[in-house]
C-alpha positions in Angstrom: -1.8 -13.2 -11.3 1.3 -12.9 -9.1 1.5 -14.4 -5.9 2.1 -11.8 -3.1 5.5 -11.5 -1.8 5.9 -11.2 2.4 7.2 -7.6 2.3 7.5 -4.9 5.5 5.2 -2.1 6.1 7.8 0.4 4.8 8.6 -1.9 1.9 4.8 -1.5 0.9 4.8 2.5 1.8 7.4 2.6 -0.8 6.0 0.7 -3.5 2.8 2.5 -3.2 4.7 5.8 -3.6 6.2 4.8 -6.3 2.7 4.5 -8.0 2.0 8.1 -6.9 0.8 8.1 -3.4 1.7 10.6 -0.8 2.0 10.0 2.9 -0.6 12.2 5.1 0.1 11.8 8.3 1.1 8.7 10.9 -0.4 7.8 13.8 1.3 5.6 15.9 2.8 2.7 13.7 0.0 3.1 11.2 0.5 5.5 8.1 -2.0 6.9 6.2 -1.3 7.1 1.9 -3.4 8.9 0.2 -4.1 9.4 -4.1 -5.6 12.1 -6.2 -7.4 9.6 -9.1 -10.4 11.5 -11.5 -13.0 9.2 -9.6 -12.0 10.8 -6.3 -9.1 10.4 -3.6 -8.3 6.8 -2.5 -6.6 6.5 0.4 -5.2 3.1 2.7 -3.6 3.3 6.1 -0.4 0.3 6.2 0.7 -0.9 9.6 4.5 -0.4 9.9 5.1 -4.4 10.9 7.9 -5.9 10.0 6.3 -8.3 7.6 2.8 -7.9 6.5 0.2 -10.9 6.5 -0.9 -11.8 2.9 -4.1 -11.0 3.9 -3.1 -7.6 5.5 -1.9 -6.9 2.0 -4.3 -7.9 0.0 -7.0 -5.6 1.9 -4.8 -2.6 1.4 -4.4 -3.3 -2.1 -8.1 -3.6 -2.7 -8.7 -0.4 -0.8 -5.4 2.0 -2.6 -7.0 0.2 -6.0 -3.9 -1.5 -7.0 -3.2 -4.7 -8.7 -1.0 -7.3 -7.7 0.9 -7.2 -10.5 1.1 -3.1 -10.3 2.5 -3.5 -7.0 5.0 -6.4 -7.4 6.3 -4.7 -10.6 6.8 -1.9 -8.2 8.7 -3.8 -5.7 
């Protein structure tokens, strides 16, 4: 498994689109993705910071359903 890279909030907003989410709405400097998958929607709200903890990260990849390597590929 890849290691996770330090990327930005809107470095990860990106990559996430590029895997087919879609940005709802933003509320303050959080923005909220969300995903149309046949198991439901899965949604993840990403903190624009200019660099995101690992852990940060690795929380929003659990909850969008996303691999490490999908996302680093994606980079």
């Amino acid at each position: 498994m890849p290691k996770l890279p330090r990327v930005s909030g809107e470095r990860a907003i990106r990559a996430l689109e590029g895997l087919g989410f879609v940005r709802v709405r933003q509320h303050g400097s959080h923005v909220v993705l969300r995903k149309q998958m046949p198991e439901g929607d899965v949604g993840c709200v990403i903190p624009l910071h200019r660099e995101l903890a690992v852990g940060t990260l690795s929380g929003i990849l659990k909850l969008a359903k996303v691999t490490t390597k999908e996302f680093v590929e994606n980079l």
